[in-house]
Steps between C-alpha positions, in 0.01 A plus 500: 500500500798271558630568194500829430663518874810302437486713186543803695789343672661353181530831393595688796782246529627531100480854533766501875705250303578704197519783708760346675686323248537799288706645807718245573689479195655856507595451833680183474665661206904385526773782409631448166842622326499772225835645469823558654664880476835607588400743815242522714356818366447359158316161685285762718411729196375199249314349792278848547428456083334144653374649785290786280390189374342368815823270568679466850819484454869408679876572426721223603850528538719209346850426634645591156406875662170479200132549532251266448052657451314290639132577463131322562 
């Protein structure tokens, strides 16, 4: 009866764990660099092509008056 009790919690516990860690990753995603466009229009418009995607995305400005796309 012992067993098949801490069996029961074994499995309970795996199952929160992976339930968990499957979250956590695209969470603690970091932003990451994937082009750099003249104006902001051009940033904002390829970052909505990631977006349909299931991307977020952000336009930085650069002081050289550029774009940077982030997304994650």
């Amino acid at each position: 009866m012992r067993k098949r009790a801490a069996a029961v919690v074994l499995t309970a516990g795996l199952a929160a764990t992976a339930l968990l860690g499957v979250a956590t990753p695209a969470q603690a995603a970091d932003w990451v660099e994937v082009g750099v466009y003249p104006t902001k229009f051009q940033c904002i418009d390829a970052g909505q092509t990631y977006q349909r995607e299931g991307w977020d995305y952000s336009c930085r400005t650069r002081p050289a008056g550029d774009w940077l796309l982030f997304i994650k």
